[in-house]
LORONU-188580 format. One record per residue (C-alpha): z, x, y. Coordinates in pm, whole numbers, plus 32768, in hexadecimal, padded with zeros to 4 digits. Each point is the difference from the previous one (the first is absolute). Layout:
% residues N
+------+------+------+
|   c3 |   c1 |   c2 |
+------+------+------+
|    Z |    X |    Y |
...
+------+------+------+
This chain:
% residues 185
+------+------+------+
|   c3 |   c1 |   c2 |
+------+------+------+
| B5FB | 825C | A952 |
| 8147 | 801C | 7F41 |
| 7F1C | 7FC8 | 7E91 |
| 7F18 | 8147 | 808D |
| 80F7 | 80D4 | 806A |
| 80BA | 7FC4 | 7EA6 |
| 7ECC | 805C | 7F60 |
| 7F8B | 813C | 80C6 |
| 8168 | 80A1 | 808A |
| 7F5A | 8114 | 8056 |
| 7EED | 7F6B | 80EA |
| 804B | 8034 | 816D |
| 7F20 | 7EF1 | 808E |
| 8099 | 7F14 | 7F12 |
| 8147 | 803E | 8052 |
| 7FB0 | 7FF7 | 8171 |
| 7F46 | 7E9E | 7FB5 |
| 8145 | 7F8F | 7F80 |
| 80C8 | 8083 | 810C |
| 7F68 | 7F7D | 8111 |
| 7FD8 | 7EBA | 7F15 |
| 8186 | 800C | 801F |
| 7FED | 801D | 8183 |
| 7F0E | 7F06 | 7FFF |
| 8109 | 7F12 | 7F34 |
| 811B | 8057 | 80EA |
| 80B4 | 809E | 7EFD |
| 7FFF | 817B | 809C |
| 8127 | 806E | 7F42 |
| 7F27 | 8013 | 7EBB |
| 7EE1 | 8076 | 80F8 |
| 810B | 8132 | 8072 |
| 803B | 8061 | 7E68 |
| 7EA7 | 7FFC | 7FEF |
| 7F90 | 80D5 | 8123 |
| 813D | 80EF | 7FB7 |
| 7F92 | 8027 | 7E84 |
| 7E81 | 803F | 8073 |
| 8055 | 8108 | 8137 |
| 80F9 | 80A9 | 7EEF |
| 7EAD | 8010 | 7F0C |
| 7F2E | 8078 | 8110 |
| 80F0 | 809F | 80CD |
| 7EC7 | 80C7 | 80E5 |
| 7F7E | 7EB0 | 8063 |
| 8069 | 7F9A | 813B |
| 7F66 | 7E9B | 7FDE |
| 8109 | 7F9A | 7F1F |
| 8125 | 8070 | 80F5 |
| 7F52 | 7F26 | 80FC |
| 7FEC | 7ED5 | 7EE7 |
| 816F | 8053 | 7FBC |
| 8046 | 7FF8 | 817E |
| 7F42 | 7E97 | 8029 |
| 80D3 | 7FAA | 7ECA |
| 815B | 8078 | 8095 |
| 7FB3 | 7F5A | 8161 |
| 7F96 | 7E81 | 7F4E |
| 8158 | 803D | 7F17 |
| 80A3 | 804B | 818B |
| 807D | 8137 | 7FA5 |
| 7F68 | 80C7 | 8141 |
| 80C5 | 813F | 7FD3 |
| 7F6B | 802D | 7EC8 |
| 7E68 | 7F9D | 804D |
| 8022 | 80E8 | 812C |
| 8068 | 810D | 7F27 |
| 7EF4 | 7FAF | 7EF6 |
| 7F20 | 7FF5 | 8137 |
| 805B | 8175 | 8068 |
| 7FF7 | 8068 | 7EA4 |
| 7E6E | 7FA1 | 7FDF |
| 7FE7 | 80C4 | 8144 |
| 80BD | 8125 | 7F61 |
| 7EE4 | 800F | 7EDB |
| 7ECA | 7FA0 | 8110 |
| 807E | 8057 | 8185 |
| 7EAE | 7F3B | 8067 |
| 804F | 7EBB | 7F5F |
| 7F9A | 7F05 | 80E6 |
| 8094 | 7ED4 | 7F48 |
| 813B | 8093 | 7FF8 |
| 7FED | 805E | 8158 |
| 7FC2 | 7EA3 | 803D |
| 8103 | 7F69 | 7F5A |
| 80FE | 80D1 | 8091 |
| 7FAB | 7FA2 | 813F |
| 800D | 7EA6 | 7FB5 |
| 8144 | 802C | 7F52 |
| 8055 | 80A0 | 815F |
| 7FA2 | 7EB3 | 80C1 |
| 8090 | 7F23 | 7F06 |
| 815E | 80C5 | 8044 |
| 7FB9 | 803A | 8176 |
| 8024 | 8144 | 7FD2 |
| 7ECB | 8007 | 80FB |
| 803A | 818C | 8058 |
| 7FF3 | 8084 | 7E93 |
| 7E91 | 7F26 | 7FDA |
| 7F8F | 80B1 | 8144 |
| 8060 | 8169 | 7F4F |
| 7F4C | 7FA3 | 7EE6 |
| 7ECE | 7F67 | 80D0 |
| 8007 | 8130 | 80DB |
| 801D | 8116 | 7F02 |
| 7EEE | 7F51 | 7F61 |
| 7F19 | 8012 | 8149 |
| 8054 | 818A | 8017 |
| 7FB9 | 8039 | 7E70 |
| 7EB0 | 7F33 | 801B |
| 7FB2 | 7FC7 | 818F |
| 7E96 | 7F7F | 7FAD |
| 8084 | 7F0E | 7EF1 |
| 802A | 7EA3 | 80C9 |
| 812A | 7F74 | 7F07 |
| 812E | 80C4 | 80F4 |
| 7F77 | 7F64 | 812B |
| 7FEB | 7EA9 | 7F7F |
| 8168 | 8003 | 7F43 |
| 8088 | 8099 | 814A |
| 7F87 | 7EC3 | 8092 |
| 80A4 | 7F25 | 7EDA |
| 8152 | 8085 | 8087 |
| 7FB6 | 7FD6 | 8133 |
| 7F7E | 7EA6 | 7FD9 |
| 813B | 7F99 | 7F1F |
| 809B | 8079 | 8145 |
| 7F3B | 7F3D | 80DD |
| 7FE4 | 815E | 80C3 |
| 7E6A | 7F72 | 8058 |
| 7FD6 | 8112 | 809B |
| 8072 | 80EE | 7F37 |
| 7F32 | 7F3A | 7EE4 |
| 7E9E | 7FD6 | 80D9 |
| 803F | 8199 | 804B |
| 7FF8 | 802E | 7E72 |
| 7F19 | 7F27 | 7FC7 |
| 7ED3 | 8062 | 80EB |
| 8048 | 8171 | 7F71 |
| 7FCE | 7F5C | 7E79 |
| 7EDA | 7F4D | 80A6 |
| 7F7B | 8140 | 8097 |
| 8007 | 80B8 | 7ED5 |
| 7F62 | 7EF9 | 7EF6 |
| 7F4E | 7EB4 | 80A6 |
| 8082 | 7F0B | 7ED4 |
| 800A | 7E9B | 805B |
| 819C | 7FEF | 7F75 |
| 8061 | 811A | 811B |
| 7F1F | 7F10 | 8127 |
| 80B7 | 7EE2 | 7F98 |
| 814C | 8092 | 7FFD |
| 7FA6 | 80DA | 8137 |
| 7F72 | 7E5E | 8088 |
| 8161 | 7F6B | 7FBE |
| 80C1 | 8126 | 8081 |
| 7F29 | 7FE9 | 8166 |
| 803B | 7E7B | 7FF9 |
| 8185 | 800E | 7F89 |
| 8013 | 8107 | 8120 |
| 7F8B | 7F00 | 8115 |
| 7E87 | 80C9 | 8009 |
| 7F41 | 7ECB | 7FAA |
| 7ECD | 8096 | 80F3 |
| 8004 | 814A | 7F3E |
| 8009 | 7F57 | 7EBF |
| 7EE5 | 7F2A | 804D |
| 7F32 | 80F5 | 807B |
| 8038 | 80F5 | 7EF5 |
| 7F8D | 7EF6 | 7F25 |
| 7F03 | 7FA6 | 808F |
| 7F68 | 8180 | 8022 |
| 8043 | 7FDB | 7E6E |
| 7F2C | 7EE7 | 7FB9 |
| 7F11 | 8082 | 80EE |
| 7FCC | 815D | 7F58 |
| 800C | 7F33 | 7E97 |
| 7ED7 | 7F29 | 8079 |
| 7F18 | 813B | 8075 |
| 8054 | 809F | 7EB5 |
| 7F69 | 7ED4 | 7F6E |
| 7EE9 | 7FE1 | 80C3 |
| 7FBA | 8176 | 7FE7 |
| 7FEF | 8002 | 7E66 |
| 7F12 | 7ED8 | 8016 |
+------+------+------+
């Protein structure tokens, strides 16, 4: 990665190869140098703030990813991945309220979009608030029917001491999976 990027300096996705080629080396301080240099290049692109954030958090400097973080949401407000990583930034601090805000505001700005519901129900998970979480949850699951949201929505109900509810809901899954099948046959 190092030999490409020395050859093309200007290429982006080489640069970003080697960067996360840093990260992947645990050596994020030359990961951050390359993630600042790139988001100073391409200073529009949110995607390297959020590479710079990843960066920052791995070289424990948290201050600093969550303000690379809101920067990439300064240049794209909708920026789920930074949205995400904020709010597990949030969690890792237990700084549970400000991950609800951002969870939340992201419900009212998109209240079809699924991803609110389900990181509400991180952070209220990382909580072990189950209800809280299963409440998220069966909104996310409402919204989109994706097999990651029944799991997590599964666990929550079991964690929660709603083993019946769990099983049944489950159940009704496989059931409605199985006439699908039968039904494109």
């Amino acid at each position: 990665a190092r030999e490409a990027a020395a050859a093309l300096p200007g290429n982006a996705e080489v640069q970003d190869a080697l960067g996360r080629a840093q990260l992947a080396a645990n050596d994020p301080g030359q990961a951050v140098a390359t993630y600042k240099a790139l988001s100073v290049a391409q200073p529009t692109n949110p995607a390297w703030q959020m590479r710079l954030g990843e960066a920052l958090l791995s070289n424990k400097d948290v201050e600093g990813s969550k303000a690379a973080l809101r920067r990439a949401l300064e240049i794209r407000p909708d920026f789920t991945a930074a949205q995400r990583a904020l709010v597990g930034v949030a969690v890792a601090e237990k700084k549970h309220a400000d991950g609800l805000a951002i969870a939340r505001d992201m419900q009212k700005k998109n209240p079809k979009d699924p991803l609110g519901f389900s990181l509400e129900g991180d952070v209220h998970a990382s909580q072990r608030n189950w209800d809280g979480a299963i409440a998220a949850y069966r909104s996310a699951f409402g919204l989109a029917k994706g097999n990651d949201t029944l799991v997590r929505l599964h666990t929550m109900l079991r964690a929660g001491g709603k083993r019946a509810d769990a099983d049944k809901m489950a159940a009704d899954w496989l059931r409605q999976r199985a006439c699908r099948r039968r039904a494109a046959w």
